[in-house]
Structure formats: C-alpha cells, structure tokens
FITOR-720262 format. One record per atom (N, C-alpha, C, O): atom name; x, z, y. Coordinates in Angstrom, 3 decimals, always signed. Layout:
N
+-------+----------+----------+----------+
: atomo :       px :       pz :       py :
+-------+----------+----------+----------+
:    CA :        X :        Z :        Y :
...
+-------+----------+----------+----------+
END
This chain:
131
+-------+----------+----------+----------+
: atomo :       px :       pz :       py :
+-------+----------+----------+----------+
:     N :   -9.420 :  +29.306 :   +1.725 :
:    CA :   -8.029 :  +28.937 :   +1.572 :
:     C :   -7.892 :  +27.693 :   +0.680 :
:     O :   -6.952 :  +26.931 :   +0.906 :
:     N :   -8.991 :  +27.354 :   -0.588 :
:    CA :   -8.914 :  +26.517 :   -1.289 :
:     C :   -8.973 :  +24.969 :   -0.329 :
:     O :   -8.262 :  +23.975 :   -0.184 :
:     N :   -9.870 :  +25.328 :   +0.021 :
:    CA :  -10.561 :  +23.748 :   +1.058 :
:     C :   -9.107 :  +23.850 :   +2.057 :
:     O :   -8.313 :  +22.914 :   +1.970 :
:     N :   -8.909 :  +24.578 :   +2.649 :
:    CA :   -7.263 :  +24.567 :   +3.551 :
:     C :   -6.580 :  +23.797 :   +3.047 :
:     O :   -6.433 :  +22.730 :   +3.644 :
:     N :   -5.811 :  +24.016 :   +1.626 :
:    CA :   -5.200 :  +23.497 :   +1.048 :
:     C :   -5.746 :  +22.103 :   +0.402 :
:     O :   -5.010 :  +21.118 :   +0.455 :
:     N :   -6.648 :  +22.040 :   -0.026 :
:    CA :   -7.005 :  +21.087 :   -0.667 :
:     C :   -7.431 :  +19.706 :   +0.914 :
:     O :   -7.468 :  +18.530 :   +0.553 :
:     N :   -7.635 :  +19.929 :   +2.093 :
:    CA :   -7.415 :  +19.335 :   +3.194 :
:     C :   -6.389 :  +18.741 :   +3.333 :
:     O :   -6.234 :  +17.529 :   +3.184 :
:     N :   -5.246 :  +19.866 :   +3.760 :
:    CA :   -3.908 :  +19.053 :   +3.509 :
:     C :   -3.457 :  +18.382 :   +2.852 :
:     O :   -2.743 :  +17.528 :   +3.376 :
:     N :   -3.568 :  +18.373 :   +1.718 :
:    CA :   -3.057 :  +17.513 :   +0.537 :
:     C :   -3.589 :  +16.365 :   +0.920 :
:     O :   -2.831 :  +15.560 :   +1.463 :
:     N :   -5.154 :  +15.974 :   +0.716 :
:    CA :   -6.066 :  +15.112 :   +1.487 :
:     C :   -5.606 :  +14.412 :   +2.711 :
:     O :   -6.098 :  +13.309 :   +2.948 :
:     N :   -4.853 :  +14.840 :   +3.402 :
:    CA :   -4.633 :  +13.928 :   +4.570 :
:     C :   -2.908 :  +13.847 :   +4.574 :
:     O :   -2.259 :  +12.945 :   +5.103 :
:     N :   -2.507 :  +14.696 :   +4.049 :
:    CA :   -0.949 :  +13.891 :   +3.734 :
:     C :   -0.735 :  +13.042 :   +2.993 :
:     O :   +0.446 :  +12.776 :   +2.772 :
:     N :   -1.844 :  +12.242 :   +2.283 :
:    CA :   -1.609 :  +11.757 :   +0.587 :
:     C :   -1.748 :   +9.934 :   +1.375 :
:     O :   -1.451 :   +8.902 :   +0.773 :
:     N :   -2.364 :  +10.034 :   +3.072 :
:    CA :   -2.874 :   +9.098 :   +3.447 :
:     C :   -1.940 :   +8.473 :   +4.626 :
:     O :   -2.140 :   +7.424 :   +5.240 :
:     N :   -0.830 :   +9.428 :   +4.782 :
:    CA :   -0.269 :   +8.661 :   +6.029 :
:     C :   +1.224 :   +8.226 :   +6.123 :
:     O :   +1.891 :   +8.070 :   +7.146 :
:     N :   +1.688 :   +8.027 :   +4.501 :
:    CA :   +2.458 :   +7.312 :   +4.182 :
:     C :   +2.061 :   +5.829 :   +4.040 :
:     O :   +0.946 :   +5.312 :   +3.976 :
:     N :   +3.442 :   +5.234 :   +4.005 :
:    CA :   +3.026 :   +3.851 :   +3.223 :
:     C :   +4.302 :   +3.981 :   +2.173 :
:     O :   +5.381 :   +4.570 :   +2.224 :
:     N :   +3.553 :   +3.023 :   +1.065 :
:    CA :   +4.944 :   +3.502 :   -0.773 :
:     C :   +5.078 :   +2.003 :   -0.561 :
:     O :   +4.278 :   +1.279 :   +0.033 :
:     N :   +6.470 :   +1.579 :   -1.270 :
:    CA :   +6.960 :   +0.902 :   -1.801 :
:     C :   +7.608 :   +1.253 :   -3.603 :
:     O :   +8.693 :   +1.774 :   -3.864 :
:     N :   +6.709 :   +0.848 :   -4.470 :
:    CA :   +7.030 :   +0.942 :   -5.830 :
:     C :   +7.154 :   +0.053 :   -6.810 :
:     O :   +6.184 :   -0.704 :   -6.771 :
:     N :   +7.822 :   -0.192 :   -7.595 :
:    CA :   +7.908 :   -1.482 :   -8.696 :
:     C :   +8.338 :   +0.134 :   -9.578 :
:     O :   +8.226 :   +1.324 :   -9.284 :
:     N :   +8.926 :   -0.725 :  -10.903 :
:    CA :   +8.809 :   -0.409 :  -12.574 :
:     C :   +9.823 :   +0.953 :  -12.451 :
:     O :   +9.773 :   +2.166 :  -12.650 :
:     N :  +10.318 :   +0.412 :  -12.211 :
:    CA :  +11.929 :   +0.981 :  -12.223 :
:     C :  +12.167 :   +2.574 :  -11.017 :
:     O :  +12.934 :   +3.529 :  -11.133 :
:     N :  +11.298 :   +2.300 :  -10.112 :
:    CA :  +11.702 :   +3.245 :   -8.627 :
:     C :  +10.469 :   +3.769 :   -7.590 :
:     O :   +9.480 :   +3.154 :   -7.190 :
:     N :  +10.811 :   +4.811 :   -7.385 :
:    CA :   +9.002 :   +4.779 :   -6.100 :
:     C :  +10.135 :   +5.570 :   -4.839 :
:     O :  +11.134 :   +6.234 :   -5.114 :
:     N :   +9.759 :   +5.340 :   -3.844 :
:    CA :  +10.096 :   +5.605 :   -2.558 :
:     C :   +9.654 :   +5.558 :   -1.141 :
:     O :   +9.988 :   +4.509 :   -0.591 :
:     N :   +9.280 :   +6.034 :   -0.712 :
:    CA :   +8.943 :   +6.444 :   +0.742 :
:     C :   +9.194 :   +5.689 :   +1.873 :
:     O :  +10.205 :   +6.015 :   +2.495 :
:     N :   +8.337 :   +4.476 :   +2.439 :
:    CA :   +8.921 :   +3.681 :   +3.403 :
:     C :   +9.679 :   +3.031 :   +3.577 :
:     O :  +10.214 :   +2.875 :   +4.674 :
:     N :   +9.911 :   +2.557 :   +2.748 :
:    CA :  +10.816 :   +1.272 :   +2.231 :
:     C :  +10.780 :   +0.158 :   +2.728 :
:     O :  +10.087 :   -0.671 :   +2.138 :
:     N :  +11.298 :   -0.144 :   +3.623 :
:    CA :  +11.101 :   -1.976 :   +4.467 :
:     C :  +12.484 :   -3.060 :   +3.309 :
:     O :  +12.845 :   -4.216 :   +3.090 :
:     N :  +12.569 :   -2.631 :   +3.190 :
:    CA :  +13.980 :   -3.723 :   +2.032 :
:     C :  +13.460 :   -3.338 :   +0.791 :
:     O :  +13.044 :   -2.254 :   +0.382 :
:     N :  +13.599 :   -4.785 :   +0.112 :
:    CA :  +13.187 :   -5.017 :   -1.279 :
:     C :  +14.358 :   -6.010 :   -1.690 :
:     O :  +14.945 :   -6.850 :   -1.007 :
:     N :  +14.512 :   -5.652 :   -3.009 :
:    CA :  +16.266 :   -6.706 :   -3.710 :
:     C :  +15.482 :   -6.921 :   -5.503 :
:     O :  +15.341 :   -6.089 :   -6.399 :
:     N :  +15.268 :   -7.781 :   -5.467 :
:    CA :  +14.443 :   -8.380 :   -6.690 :
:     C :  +14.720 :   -9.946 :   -7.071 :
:     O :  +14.563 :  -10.986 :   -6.432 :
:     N :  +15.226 :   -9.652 :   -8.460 :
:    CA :  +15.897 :  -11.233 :   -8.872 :
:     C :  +14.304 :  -12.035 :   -9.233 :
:     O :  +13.182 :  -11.540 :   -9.342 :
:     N :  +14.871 :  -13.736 :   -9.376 :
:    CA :  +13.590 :  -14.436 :   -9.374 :
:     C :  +12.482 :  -14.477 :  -10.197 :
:     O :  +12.876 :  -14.876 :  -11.293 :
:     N :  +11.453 :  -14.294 :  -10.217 :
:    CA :  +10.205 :  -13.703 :  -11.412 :
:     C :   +9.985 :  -12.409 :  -11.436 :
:     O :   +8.912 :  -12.016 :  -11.894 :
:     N :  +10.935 :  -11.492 :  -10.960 :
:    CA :  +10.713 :  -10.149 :  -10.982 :
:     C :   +9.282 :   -9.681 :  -10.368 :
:     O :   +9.290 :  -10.466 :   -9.420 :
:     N :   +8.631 :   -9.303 :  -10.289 :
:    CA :   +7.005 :   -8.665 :   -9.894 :
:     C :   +7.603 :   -6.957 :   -9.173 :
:     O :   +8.187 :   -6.122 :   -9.864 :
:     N :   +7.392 :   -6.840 :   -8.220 :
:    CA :   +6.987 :   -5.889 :   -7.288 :
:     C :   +5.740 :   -5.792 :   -6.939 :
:     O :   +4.895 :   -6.651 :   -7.189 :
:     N :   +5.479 :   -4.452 :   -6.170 :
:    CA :   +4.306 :   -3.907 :   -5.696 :
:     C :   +4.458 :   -3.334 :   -4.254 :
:     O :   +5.560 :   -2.947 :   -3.867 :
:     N :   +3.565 :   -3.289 :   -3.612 :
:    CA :   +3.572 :   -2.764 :   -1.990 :
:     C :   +2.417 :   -1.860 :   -1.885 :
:     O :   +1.440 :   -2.561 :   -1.626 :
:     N :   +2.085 :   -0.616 :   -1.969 :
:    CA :   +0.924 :   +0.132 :   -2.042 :
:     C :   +0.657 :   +0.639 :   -0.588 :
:     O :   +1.552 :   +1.035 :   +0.159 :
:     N :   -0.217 :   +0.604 :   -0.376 :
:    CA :   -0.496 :   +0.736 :   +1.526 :
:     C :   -1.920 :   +1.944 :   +1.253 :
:     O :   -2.701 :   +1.857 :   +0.306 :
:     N :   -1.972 :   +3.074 :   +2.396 :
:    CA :   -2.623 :   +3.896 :   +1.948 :
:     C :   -4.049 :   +3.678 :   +3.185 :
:     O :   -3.809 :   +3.692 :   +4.392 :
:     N :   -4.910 :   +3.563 :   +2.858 :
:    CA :   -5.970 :   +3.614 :   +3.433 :
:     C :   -7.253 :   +4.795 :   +4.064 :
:     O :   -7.823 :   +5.619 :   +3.350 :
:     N :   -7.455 :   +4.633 :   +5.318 :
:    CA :   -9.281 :   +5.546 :   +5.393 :
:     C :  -10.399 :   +4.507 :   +5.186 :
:     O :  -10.322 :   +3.286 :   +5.328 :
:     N :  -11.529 :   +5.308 :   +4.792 :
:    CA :  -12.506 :   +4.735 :   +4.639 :
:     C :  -13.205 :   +4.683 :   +6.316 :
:     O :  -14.156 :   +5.415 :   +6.592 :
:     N :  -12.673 :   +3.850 :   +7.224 :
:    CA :  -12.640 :   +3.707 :   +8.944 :
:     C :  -13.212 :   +2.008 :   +8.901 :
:     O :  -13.956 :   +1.592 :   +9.789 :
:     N :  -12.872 :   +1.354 :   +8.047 :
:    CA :  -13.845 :   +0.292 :   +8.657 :
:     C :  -12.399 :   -0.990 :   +8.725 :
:     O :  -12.511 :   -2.207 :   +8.868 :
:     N :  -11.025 :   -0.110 :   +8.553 :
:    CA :   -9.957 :   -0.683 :   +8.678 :
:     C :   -8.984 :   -1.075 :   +7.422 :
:     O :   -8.698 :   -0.185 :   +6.620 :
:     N :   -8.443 :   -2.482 :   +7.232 :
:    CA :   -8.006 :   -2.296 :   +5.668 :
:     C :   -6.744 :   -3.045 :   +5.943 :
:     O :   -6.579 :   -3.271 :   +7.141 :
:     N :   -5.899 :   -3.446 :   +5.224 :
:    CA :   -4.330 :   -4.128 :   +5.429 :
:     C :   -4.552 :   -5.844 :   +5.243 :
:     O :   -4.944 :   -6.360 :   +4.197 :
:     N :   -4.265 :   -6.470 :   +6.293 :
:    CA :   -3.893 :   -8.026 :   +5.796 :
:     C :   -2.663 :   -8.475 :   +5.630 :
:     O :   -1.810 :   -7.671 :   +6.007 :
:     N :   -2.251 :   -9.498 :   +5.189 :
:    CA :   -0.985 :   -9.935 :   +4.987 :
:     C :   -0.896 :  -10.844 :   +5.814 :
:     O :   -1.854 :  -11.532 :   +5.463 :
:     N :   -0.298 :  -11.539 :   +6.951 :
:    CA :   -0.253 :  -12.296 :   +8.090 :
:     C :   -0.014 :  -13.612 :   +7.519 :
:     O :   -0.837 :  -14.424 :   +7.941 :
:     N :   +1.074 :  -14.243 :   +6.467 :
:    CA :   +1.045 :  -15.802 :   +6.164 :
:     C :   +1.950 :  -15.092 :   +5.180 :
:     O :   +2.294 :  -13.917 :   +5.312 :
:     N :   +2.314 :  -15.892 :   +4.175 :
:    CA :   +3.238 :  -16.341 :   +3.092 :
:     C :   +2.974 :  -17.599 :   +2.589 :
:     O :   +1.901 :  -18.179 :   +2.426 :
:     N :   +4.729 :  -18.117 :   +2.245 :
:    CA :   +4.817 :  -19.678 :   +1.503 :
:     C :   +4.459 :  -19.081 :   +0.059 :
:     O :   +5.089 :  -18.225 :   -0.561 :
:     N :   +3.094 :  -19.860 :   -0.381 :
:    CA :   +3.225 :  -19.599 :   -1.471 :
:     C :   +4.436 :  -19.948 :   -2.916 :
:     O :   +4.797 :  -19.361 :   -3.935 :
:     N :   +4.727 :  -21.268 :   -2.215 :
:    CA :   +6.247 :  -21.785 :   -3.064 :
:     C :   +7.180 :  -20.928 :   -3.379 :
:     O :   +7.625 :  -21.036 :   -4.521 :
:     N :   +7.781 :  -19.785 :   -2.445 :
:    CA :   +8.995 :  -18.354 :   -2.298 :
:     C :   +7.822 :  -17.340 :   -3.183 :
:     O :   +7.465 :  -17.806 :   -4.265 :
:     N :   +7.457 :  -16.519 :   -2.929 :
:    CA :   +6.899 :  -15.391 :   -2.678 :
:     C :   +5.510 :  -15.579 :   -3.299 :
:     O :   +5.419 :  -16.758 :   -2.958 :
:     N :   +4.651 :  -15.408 :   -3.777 :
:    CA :   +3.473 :  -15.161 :   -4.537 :
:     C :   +2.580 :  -13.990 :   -4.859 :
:     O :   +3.105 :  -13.086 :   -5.509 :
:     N :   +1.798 :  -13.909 :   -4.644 :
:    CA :   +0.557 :  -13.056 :   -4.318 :
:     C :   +0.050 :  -13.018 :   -5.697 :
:     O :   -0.200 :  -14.160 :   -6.084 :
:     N :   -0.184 :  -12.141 :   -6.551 :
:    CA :   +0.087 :  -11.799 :   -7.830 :
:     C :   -1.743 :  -11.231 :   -8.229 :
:     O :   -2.655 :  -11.530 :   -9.001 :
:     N :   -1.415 :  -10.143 :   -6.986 :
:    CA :   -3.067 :   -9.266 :   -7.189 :
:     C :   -3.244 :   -8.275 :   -6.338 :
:     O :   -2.251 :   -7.610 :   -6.043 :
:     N :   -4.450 :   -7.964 :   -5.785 :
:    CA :   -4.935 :   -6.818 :   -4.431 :
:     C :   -5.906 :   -6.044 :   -5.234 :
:     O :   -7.034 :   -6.499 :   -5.424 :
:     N :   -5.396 :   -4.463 :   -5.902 :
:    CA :   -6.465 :   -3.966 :   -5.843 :
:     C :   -6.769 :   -2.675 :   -5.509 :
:     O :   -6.244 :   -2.528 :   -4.405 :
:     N :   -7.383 :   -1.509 :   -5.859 :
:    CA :   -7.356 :   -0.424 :   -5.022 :
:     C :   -7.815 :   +0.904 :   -5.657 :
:     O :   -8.708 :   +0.812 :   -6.499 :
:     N :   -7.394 :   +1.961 :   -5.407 :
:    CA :   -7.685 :   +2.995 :   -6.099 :
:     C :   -7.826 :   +4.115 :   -6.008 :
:     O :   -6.616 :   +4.340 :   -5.973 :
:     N :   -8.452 :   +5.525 :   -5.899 :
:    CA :   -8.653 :   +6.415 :   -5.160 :
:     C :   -7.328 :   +7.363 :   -5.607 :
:     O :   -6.686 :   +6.894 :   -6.547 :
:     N :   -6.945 :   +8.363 :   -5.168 :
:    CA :   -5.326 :   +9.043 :   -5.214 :
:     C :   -5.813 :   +9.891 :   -6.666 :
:     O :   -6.745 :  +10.696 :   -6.672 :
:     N :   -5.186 :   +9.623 :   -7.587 :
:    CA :   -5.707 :  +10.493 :   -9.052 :
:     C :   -5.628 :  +11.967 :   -8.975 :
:     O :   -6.400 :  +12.578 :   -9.714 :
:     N :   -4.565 :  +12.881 :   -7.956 :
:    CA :   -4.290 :  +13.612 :   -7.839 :
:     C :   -5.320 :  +14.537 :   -6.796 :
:     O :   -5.558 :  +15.725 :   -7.015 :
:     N :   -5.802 :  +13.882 :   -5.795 :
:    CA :   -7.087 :  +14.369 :   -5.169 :
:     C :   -8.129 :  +13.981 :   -5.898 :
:     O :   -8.938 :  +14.816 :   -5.494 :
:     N :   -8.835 :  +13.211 :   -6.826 :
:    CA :  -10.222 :  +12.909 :   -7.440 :
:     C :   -9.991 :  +14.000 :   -7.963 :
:     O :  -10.991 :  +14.696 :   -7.784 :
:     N :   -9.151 :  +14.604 :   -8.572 :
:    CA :   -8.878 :  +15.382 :   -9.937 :
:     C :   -8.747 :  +16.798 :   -9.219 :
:     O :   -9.331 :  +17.774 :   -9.688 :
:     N :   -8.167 :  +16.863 :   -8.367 :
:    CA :   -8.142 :  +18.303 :   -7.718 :
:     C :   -9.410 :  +18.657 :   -7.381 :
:     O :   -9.912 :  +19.579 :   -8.023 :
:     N :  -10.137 :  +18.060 :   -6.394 :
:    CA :  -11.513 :  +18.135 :   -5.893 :
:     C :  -12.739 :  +18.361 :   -7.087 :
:     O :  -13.675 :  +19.157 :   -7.003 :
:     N :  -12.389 :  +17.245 :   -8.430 :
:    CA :  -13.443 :  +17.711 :   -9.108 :
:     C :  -13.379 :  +18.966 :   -9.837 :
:     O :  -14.437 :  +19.529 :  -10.118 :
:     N :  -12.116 :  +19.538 :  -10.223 :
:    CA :  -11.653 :  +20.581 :  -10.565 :
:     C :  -12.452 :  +21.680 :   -9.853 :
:     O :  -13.184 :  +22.544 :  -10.335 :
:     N :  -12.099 :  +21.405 :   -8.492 :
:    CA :  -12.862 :  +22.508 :   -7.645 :
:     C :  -14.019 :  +22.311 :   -7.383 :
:     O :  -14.508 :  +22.984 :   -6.476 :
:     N :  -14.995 :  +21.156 :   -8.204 :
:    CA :  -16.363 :  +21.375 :   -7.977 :
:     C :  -16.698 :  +20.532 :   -7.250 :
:     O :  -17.819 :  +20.086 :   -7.495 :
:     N :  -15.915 :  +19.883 :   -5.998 :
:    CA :  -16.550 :  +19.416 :   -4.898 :
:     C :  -16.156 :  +17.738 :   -4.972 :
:     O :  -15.038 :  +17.386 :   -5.349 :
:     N :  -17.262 :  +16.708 :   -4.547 :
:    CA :  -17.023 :  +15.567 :   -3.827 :
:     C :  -16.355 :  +14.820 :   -3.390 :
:     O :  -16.498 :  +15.210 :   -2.232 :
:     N :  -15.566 :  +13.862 :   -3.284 :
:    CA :  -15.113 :  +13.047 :   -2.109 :
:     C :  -15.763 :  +12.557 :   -1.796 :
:     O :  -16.400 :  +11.845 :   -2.573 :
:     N :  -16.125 :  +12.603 :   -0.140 :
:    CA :  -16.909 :  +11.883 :   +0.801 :
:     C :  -16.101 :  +11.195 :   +1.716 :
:     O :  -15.321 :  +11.897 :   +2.361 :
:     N :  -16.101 :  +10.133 :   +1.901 :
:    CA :  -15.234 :   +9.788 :   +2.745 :
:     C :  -14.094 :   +9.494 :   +2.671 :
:     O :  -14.098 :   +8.635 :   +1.789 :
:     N :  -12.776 :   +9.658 :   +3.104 :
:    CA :  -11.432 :  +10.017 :   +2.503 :
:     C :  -10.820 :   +8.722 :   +2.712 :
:     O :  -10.755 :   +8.051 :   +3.742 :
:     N :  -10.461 :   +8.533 :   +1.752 :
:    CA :   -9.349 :   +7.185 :   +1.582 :
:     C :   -8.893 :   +6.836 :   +0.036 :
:     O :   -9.053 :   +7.613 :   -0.905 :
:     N :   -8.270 :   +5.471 :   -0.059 :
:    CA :   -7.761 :   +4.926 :   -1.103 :
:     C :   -6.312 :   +4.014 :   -0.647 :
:     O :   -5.952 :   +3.761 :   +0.503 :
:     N :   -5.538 :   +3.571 :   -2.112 :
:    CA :   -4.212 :   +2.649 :   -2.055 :
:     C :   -4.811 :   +1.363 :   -2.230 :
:     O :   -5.616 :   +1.224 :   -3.151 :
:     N :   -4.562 :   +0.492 :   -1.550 :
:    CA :   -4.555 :   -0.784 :   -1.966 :
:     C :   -3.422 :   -1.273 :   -2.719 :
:     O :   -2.336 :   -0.898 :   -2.276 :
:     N :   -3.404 :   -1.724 :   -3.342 :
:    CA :   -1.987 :   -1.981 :   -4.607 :
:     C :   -1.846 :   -3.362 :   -4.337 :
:     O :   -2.758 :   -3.954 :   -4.913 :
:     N :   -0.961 :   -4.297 :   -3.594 :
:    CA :   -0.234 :   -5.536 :   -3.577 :
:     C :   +0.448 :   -5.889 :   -4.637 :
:     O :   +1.263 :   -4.970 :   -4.719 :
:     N :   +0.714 :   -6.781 :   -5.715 :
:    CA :   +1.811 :   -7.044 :   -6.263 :
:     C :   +2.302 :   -8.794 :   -6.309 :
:     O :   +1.626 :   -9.787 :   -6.577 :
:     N :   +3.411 :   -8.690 :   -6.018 :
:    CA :   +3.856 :  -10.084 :   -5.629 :
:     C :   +5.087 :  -10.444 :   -6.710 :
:     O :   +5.373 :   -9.737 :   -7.676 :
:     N :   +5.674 :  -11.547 :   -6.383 :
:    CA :   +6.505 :  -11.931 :   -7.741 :
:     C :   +6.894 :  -12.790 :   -6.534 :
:     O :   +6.165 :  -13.100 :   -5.592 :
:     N :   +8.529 :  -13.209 :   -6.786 :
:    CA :   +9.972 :  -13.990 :   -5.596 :
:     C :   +9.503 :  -14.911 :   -6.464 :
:     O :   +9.025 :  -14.517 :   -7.528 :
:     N :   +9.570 :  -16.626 :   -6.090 :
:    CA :   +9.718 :  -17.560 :   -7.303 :
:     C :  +10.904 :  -18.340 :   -6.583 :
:     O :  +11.333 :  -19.324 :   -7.186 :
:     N :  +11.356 :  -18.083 :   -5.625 :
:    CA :  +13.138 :  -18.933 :   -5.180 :
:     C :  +13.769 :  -17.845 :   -4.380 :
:     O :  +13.386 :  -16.901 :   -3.689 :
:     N :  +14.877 :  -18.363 :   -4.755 :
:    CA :  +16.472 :  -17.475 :   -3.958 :
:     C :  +15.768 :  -17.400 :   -2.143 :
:     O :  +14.991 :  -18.163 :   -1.569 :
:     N :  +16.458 :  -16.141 :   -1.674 :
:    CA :  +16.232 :  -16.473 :   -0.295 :
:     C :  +15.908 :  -15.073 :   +0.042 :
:     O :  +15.968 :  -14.253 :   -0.875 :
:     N :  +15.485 :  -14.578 :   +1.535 :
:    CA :  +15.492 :  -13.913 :   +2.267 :
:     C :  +13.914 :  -13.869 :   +2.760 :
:     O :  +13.666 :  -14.516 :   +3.777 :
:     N :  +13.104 :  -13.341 :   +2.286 :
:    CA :  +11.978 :  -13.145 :   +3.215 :
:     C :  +10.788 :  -12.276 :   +3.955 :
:     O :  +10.313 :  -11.262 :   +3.443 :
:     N :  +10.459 :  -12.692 :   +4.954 :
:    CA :   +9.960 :  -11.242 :   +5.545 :
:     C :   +8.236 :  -11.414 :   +5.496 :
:     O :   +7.604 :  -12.415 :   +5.835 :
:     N :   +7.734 :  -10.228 :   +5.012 :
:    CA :   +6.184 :   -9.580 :   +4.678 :
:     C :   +5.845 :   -9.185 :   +5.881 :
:     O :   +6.581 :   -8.338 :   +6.389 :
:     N :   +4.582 :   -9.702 :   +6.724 :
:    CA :   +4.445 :   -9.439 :   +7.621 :
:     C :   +2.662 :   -8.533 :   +7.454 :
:     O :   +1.741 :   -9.112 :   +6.878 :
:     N :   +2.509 :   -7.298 :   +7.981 :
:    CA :   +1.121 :   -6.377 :   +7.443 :
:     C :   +0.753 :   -6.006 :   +8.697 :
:     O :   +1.470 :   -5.572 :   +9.598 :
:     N :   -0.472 :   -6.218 :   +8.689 :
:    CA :   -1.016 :   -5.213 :   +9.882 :
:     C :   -2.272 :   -4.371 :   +9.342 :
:     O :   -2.665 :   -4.573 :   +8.193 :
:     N :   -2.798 :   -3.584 :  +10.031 :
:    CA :   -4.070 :   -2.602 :   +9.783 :
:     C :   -4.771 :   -3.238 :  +10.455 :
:     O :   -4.441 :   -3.810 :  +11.493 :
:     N :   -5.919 :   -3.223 :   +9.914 :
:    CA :   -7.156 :   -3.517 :  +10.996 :
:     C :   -8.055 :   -3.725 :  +10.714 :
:     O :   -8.322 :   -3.305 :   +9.589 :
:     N :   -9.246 :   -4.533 :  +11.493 :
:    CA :  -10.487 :   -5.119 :  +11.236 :
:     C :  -10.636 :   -6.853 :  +11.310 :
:     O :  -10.417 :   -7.552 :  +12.299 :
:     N :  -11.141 :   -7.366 :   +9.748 :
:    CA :  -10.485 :   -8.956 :  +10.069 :
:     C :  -11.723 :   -9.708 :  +11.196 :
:     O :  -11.785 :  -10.935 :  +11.271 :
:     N :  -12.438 :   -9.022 :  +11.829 :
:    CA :  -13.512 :   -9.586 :  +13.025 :
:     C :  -12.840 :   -9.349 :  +14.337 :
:     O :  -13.196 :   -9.934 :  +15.360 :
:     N :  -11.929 :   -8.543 :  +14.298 :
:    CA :  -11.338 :   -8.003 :  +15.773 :
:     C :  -10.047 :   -8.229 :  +16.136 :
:     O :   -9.307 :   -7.850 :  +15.228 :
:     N :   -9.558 :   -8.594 :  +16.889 :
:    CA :   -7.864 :   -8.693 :  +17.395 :
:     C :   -7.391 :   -7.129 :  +17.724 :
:     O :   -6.811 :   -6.836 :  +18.770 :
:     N :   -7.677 :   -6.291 :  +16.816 :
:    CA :   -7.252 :   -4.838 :  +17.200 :
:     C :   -5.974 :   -4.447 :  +15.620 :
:     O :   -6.300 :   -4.341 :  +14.438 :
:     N :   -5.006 :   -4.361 :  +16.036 :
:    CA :   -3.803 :   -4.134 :  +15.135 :
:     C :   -3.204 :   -2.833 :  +15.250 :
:     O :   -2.274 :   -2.712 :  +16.047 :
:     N :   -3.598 :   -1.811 :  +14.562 :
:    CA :   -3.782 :   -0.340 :  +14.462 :
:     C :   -2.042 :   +0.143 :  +14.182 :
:     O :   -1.355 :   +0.929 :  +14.834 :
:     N :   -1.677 :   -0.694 :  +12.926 :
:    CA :   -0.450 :   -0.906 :  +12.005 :
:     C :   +0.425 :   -1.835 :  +11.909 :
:     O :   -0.009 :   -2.710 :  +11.159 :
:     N :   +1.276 :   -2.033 :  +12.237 :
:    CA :   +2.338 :   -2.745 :  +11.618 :
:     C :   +3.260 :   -2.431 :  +10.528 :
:     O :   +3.528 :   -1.238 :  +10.389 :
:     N :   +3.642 :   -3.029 :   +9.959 :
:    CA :   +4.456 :   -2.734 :   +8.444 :
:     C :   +5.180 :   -4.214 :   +7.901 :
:     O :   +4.530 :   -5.010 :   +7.223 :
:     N :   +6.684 :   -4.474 :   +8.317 :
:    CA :   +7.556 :   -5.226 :   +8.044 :
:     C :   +8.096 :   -4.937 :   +6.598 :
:     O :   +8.460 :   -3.778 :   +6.400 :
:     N :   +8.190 :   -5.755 :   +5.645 :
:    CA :   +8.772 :   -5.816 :   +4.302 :
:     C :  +10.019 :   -7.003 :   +4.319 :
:     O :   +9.621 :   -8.168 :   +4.318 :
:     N :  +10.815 :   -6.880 :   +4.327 :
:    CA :  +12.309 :   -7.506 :   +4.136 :
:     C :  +12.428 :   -7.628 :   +2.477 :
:     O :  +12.777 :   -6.613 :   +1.875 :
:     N :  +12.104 :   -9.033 :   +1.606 :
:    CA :  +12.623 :   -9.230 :   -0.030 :
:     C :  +13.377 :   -9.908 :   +0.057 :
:     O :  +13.298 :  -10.875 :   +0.814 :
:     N :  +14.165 :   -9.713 :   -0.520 :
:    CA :  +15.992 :  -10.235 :   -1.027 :
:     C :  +15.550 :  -10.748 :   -2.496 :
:     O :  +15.212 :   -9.944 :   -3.365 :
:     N :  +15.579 :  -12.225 :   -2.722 :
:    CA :  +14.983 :  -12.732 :   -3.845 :
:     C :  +16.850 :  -13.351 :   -4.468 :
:     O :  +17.401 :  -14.240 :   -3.819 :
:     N :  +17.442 :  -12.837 :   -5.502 :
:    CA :  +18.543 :  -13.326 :   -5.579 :
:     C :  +18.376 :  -14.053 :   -7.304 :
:     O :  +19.314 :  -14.672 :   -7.806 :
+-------+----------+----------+----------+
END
C-alpha cells in the first residue's frame, strides 16, 4: 500500500506545469501581469525520457532570461528516503526565471522535446503583461 501511494504521488507531482513568483503559486497559469524589473519564474515538470523544455525565441531587449535550473520534487526525495527506498528514474522541475525590462505584451513560446529531433511532445504558451 506504501509503494501504491507513494507511486501516485510520484506521478502526479509530474504532470502539471506551475507558474510561481514571490508573492503566488498556481496551477497552469498562461497569463502573467508583472511591472518592469519584476523577476518571475516558470517551473515546468519533467521525466527523466530523454525529453527537456526549450524556449522557442525571445527579444532579449523586453523579456530576459535570468536563470535555468533544476531540482528533484523535495517532497518525493524526502518521502522515498523516509521509506528507505531510491529514486530511480522519475523526474525533476526545471526552474525558468525571467525579469520584463519594457512595457508591453508578450508571448513565451515552450515546447517539450528532444533538441536533435523535430518531435514536439508539449506545448505551453505564457502570455506577460509587462506594465
């Protein structure tokens, strides 16, 4: 029953995508409203499949690419070692954080995939409202 549970958790923890900054965390969030300099984050949830998130183009002049990094779910490392056992396999967040640097309207364009292959698993539109 432990591994049951501890499965589920494990694979629900992976098939969201978060949208979080300082202030708020929420569930699938395509709209973002952030005044200029403000720093947001885009956390995208990953398998260890061979497949990872790109970002399709951004002006770096608007919009700015801050930092990509990644991290295993604290809540499964910690459950699992609790119970003794491993992660093999599994998955991690990649953590985006970007910063608006002008007024304007712009759209985050993400896909899943493999960067050797024209195979696009995911799509994931981000709408920032830089005011």
């Amino acid at each position: 029953m432990r591994i049951l549970m501890l499965s589920f958790f494990f694979m629900i923890s992976f098939v969201s995508y978060t949208q979080t900054d300082s202030k708020s965390k929420s569930l699938n969030d395509s709209l973002i409203h952030k005044k200029i300099n403000e720093e947001f984050e885009l956390n995208f949830h990953n398998f260890l499949d061979g497949n990872k998130w790109f970002l399709e183009s951004i002006d770096t002049t608007e919009i700015k690419l801050i930092s990509k990094t990644s991290k295993s779910p604290e809540f499964i490392s910690d459950t699992l070692r609790k119970a003794g056992l491993v992660m093999i396999g599994g998955g991690f967040t990649e953590i985006w954080k970007f910063v608006g640097l002008q007024k304007g309207v712009y759209k985050l364009r993400f896909y899943y995939g493999r960067p050797h292959q024209n195979d696009r698993r995911r799509i994931k539109n981000v709408k920032v409202i830089i005011s």
